[in-house]
C-alpha positions in Angstrom: 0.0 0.0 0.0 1.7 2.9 -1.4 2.0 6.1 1.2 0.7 9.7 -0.3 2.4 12.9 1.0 0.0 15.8 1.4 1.7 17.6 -1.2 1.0 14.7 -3.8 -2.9 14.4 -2.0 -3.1 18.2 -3.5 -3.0 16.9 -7.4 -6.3 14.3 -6.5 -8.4 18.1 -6.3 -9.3 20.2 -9.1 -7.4 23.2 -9.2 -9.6 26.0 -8.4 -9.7 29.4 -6.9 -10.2 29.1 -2.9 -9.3 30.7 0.3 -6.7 30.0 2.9 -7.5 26.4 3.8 -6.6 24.7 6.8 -4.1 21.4 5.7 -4.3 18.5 7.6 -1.8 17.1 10.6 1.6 17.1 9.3 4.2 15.4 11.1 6.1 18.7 12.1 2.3 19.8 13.6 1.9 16.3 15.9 0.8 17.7 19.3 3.1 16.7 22.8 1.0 15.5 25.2 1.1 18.5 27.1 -0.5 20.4 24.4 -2.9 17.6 23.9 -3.7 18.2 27.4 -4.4 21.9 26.8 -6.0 21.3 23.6 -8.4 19.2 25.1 -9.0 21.6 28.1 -9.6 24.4 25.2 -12.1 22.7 23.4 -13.8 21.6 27.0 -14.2 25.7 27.5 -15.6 26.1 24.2 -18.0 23.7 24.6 -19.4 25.5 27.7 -20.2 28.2 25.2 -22.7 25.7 22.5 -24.6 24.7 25.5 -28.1 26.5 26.2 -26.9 27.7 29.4 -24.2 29.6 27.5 -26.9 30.8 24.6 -26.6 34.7 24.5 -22.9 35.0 25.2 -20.2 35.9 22.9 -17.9 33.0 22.7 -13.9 33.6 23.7 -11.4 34.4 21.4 -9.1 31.2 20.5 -6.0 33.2 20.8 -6.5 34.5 24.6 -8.5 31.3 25.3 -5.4 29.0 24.6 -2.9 31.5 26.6 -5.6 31.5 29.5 -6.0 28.1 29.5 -2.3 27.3 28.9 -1.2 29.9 32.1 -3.8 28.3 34.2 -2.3 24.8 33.5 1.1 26.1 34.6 2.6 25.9 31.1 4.3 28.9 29.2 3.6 28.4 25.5 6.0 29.6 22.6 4.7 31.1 19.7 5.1 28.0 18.2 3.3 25.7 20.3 0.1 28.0 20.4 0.0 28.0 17.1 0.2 24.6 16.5 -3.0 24.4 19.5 -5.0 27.2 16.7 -4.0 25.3 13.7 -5.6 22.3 15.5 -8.8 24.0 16.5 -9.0 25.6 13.1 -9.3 21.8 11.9 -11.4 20.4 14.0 -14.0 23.2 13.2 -14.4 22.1 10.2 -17.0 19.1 9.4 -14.1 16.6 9.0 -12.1 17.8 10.7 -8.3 16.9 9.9 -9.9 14.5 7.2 -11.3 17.2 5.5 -8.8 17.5 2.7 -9.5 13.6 1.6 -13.6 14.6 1.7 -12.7 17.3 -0.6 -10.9 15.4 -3.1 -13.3 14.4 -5.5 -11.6 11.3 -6.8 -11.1 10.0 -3.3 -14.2 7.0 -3.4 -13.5 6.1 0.6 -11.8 6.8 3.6 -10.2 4.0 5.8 -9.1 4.7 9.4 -7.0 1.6 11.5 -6.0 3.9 14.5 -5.8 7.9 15.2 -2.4 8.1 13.6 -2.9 5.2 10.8 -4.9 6.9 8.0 -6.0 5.5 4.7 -8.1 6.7 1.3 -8.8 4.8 -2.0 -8.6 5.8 -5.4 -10.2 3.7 -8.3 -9.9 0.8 -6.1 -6.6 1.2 -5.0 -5.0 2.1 -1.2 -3.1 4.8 -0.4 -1.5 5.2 3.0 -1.4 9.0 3.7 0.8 11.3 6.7 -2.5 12.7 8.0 -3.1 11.8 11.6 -5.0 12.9 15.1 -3.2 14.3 17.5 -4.1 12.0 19.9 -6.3 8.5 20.6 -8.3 10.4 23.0 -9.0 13.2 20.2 -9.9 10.2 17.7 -12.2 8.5 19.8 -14.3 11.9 20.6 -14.2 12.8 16.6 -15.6 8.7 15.9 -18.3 9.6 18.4 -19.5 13.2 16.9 -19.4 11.4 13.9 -21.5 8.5 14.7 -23.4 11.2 16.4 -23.9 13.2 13.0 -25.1 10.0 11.2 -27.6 9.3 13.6 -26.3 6.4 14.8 -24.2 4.7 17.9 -22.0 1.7 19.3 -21.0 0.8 22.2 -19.2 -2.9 23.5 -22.9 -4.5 23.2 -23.3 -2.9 20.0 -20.6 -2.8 18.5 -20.9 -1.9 14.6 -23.1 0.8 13.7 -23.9 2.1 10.3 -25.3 5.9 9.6 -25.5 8.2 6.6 -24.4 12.1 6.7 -26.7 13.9 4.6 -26.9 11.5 1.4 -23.4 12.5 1.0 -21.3 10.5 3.5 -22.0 6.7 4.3 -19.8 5.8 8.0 -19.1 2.3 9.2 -17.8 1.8 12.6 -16.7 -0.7 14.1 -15.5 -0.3 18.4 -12.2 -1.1 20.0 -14.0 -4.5 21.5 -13.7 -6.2 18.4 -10.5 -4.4 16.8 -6.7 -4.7 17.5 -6.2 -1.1 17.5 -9.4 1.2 16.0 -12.0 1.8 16.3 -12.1 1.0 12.5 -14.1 3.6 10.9 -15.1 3.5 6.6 -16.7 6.5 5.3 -18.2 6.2 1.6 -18.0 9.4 -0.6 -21.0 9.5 -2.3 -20.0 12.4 -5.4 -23.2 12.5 -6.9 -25.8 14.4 -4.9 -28.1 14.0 -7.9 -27.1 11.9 -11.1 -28.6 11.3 -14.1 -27.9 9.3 -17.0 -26.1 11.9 -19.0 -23.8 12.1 -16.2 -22.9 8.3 -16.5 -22.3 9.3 -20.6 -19.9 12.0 -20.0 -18.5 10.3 -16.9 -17.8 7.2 -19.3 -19.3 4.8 -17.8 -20.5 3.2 -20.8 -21.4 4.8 -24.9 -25.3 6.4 -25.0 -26.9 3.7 -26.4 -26.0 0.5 -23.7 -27.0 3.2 -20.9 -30.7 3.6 -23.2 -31.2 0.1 -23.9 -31.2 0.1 -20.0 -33.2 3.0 -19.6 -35.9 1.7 -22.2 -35.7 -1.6 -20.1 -36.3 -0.1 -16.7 -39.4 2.0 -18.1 -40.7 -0.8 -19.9 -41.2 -2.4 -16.7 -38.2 -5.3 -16.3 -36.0 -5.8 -13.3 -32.4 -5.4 -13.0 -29.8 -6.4 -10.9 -26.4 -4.0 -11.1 -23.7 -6.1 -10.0 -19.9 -5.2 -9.2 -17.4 -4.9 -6.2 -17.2 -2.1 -3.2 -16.9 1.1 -5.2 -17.5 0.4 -8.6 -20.3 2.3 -8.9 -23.6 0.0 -8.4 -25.4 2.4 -6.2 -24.8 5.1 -8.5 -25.8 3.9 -11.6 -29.0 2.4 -10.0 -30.0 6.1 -8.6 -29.6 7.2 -12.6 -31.7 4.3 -13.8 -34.4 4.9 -11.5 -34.8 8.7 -12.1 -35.6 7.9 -15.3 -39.3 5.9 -14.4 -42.3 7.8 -14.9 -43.5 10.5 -12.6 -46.8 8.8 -12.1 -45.3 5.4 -11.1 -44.7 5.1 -7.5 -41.3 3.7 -5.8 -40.3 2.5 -2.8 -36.7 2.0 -1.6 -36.2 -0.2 0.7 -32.1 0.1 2.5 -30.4 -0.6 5.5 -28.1 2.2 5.3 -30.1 5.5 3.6 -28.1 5.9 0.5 -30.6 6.2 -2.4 -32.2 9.3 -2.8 -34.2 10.3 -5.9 -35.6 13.3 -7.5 -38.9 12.2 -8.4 -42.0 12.9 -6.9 -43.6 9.8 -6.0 -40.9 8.1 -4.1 -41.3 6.7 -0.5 -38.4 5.7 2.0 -38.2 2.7 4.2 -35.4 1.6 6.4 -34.6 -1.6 8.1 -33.2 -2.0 11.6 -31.2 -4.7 13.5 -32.1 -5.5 16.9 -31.3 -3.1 19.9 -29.5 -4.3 22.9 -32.5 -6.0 24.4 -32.5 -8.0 21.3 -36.0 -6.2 20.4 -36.6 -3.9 17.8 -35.4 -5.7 14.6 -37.2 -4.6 11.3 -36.3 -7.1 8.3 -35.4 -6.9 5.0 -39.3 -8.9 4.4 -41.2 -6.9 6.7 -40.3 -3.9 4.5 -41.4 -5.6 1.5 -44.6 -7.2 2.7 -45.7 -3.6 4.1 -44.7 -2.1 0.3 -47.2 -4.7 -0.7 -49.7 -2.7 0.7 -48.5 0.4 -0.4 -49.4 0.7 -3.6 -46.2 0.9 -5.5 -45.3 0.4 -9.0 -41.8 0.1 -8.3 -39.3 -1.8 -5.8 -35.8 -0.5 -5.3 -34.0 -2.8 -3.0 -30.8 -0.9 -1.9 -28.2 -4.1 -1.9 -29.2 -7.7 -1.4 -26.5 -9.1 1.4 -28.7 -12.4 2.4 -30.9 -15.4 2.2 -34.0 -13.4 3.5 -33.2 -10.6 1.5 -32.7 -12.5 -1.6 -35.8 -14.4 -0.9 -38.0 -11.5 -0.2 -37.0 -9.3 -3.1 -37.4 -12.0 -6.0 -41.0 -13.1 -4.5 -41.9 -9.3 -4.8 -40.7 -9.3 -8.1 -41.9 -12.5 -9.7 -45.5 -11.3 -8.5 -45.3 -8.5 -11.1 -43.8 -5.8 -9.3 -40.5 -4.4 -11.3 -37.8 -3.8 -9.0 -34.3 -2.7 -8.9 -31.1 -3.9 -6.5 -27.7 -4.5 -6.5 -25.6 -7.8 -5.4 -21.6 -7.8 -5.0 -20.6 -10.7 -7.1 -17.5 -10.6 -9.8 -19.5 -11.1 -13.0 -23.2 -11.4 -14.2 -22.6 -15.3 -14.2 -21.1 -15.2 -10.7 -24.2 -12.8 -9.2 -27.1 -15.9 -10.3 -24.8 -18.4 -8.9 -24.9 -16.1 -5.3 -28.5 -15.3 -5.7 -29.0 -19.4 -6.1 -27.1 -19.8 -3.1 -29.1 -17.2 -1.2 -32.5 -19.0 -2.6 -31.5 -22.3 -1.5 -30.1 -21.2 2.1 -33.8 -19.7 2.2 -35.2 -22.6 1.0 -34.3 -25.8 2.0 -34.5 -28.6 -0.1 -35.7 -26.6 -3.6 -34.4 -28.1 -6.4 -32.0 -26.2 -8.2 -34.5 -26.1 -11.5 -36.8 -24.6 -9.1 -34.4 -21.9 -7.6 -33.6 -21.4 -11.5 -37.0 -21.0 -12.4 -37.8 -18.3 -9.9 -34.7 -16.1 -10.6 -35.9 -16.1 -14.2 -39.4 -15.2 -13.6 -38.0 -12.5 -11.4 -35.1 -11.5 -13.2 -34.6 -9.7 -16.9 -31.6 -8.4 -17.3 -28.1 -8.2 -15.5 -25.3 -5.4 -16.2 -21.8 -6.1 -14.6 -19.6 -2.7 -13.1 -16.0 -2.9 -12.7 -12.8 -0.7 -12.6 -10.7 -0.9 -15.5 -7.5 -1.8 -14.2 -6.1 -0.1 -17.7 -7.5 3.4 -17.1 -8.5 3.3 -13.3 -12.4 4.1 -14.4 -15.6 2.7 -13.9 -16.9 1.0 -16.8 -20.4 -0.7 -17.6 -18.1 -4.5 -18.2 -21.0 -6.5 -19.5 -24.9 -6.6 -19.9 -26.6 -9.7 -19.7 -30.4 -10.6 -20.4 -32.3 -13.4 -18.1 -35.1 -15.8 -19.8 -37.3 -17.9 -18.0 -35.9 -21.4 -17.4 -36.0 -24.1 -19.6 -36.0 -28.0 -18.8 -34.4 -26.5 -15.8 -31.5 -24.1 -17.4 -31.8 -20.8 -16.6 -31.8 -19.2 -20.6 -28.9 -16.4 -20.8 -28.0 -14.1 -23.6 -24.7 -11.8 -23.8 -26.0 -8.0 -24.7 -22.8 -5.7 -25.1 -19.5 -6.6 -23.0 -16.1 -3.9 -22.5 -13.3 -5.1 -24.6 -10.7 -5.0 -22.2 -7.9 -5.4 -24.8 -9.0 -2.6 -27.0 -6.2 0.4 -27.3 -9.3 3.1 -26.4 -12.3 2.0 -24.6 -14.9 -0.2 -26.6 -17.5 -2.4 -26.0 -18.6 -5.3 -28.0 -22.1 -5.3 -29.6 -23.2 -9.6 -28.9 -26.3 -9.8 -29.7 -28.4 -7.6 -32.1 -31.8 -8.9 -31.1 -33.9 -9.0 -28.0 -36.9 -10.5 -26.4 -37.4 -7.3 -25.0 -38.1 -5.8 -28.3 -41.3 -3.8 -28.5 -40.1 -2.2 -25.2 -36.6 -0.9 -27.0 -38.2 0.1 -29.9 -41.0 2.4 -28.7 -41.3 5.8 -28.2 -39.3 9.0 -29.5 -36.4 7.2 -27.4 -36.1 4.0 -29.5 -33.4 1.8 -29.7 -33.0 -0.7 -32.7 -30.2 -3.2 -31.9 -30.1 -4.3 -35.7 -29.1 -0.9 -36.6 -26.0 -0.6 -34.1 -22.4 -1.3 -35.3 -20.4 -4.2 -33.9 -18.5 -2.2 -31.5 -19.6 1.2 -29.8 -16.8 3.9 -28.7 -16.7 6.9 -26.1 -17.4 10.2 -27.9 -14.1 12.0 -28.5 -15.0 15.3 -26.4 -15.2 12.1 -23.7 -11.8 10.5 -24.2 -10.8 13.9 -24.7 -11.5 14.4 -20.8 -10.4 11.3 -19.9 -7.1 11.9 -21.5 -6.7 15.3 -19.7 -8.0 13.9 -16.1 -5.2 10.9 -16.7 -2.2 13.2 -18.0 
């Protein structure tokens, strides 16, 4: 795992007019205990001053706060020292805090934390170690807590993972010092997009205009899909594009864990499901959510990320009863996410016969589009497209749509099959897509590799 200087961190950001902005820890800025100790005391005074007992009254200045504080300790700071205690409090202002540089770096796609001085980020899939650091366990700890705090969420020794979102911009996974070596282990997910559409995908390069339509024209026809691919390759994303494109009178409910998907259209509901509490009460499954959207009456069933049996089960019942829906699975290819959903259906059902788990996923099932990095140009790409029959003498019927060439000197995708059994839903509307008509390979637009080019130079 390669280590990133902060200086080298700087070229990940768009370069762009801003004002002074606060760096993160360097090494030469790491606090000495003592000023930990009068750090802490510091931010103990201010916090006298966000209570309602303090509301009304003008809140110290930092400078004579830290030389108050710092006298009244029995410590004489150099100039030095107290300004390493401002440059601190200056960072922890912000909403990140020290992390705040990685949050701002848009091509940062998470942030890992081991321990306060052991901090992580990845790029494209990749880790990079970085210099940035707390200035103390104690200070980590309290910034994991506001955190969790922020998110709406908690853990303690009996609960000891929690999940939250910030906003619909920050997903944080926590896990406490009871179960880690060092930690606690804290993952935040960057979500980049605060609204995306499917031009976005286009230009981003995720895949050439007409794959992204054929799975527009799908979705609005009324077909489920499953978006399939590894931690950060883009699933959730792409699944938030396709479903802003169903019509405004349909309704939709989305149906997550974690609250990630958010959508601009109108008729969209929200539900969430909750683990147990530390009574053991409390615990809201995955099917509960989907028998109550039963009664709800939806159009639409956007399942935020199938992890398990019950899950599995749940969602592909919805769907097979006529009810479209939309989730995403981590899996390694198309092929690879119906061999996991099989094993999900059969944990759930003992003793079903694999024709019979192969029948259901095909009933449920139309079409399923693989996301990937690729580990030639670092981007996320649409890798292959894949439409689901219903089973046959027990086989579940399969047919390769488009798939990324991999090999290719510029980035192409292969056109496999130039007919569909979803036809008359492709080639309706203003919108159409004729598959006969499209060449054997399809290509980024040059303005797109043009960008691409410059991003990667």
């Amino acid at each position: 795992m390669r280590r990133v200087a902060l200086e080298e961190l700087q070229s990940f950001a768009p370069k762009r007019e801003v004002g002074p902005v606060a760096l993160p820890l360097r090494r030469e800025d790491r606090l000495t205990p003592a000023l930990v100790h009068i750090l802490q005391e510091v931010q103990r005074e201010l916090g006298t001053y966000d209570s309602e007992e303090a509301e009304g009254s003008a809140a110290p200045d930092h400078f004579e706060l830290v030389q108050e504080v710092a006298k009244k300790l029995g410590f004489e700071l150099s100039n030095f020292e107290r300004d390493q205690i401002l440059a601190q409090l200056e960072r922890d202002g912000r909403p990140f805090g020290v992390l705040q540089e990685l949050v701002d770096s848009p091509e940062i796609s998470d942030i890992i934390i081991y321990n306060y001085d052991q901090i992580a980020f990845q790029k494209a899939r990749k880790t990079y170690s970085t210099d940035i650091r707390f200035p103390s366990q104690e200070a980590y700890q309290a910034f994991v807590e506001r955190l969790l705090q922020r998110a709406g969420t908690s853990y303690s020794t009996k609960k000891p993972v929690a999940d939250g979102m910030i906003g619909s911009f920050a997903r944080v996974h926590a896990v406490h010092r009871a179960l880690c070596d060092t930690g606690p282990y804290v993952t935040i997910r960057l979500n980049r997009y605060s609204s995306v559409a499917l031009d976005d995908l286009i230009s981003g390069g995720l895949a050439p205009e007409p794959i992204l339509r054929y799975l527009s024209l799908l979705i609005c026809g009324g077909h489920t899909a499953f978006i399939v691919g590894e931690v950060g390759t883009g699933k959730t994303t792409l699944a938030r594009a396709l479903a802003g494109t169903v019509a405004h009178e349909e309704s939709i409910l989305v149906i997550e864990d974690t609250p990630e998907i958010r959508l601009e259209h109108p008729q969209t509901r929200y539900m969430t499901t909750r683990e147990e509490n530390m009574d053991g009460e409390g615990r809201i499954s995955p099917a509960q959510c989907i028998r109550a959207g039963m009664r709800m009456a939806m159009n639409r069933i956007i399942f935020g990320e199938i992890r398990d049996a019950e899950a599995a089960e749940a969602f592909i019942d919805v769907c097979s009863s006529g009810h479209p829906g939309l989730s995403t699975i981590h899996a390694k290819s198309a092929t690879d996410a119906i061999t996991r959903l099989e094993l999900f259906l059969g944990r759930a059902q003992r003793g079903v016969s694999k024709d019979v788990l192969n029948q259901q996923i095909g009933t449920a099932v139309q079409v399923i589009v693989f996301v990937n990095i690729c580990k030639r140009t670092g981007r996320r790409r649409i890798m292959e497209v894949k439409e689901i029959g219903a089973a046959a003498d027990g086989v579940l019927r399969q047919r390769d749509m488009f798939a990324y060439d991999k090999e290719a000197a510029t980035p192409t995708w292969k056109v496999l099959a130039k007919a569909s059994q979803f036809r008359a839903d492709l080639e309706r509307g203003e919108r159409k897509l004729v598959l006969a008509s499209l060449p054997d390979r399809l290509e980024l637009t040059p303005d797109i590799l043009f960008r691409e080019g410059v991003k990667a130079a």
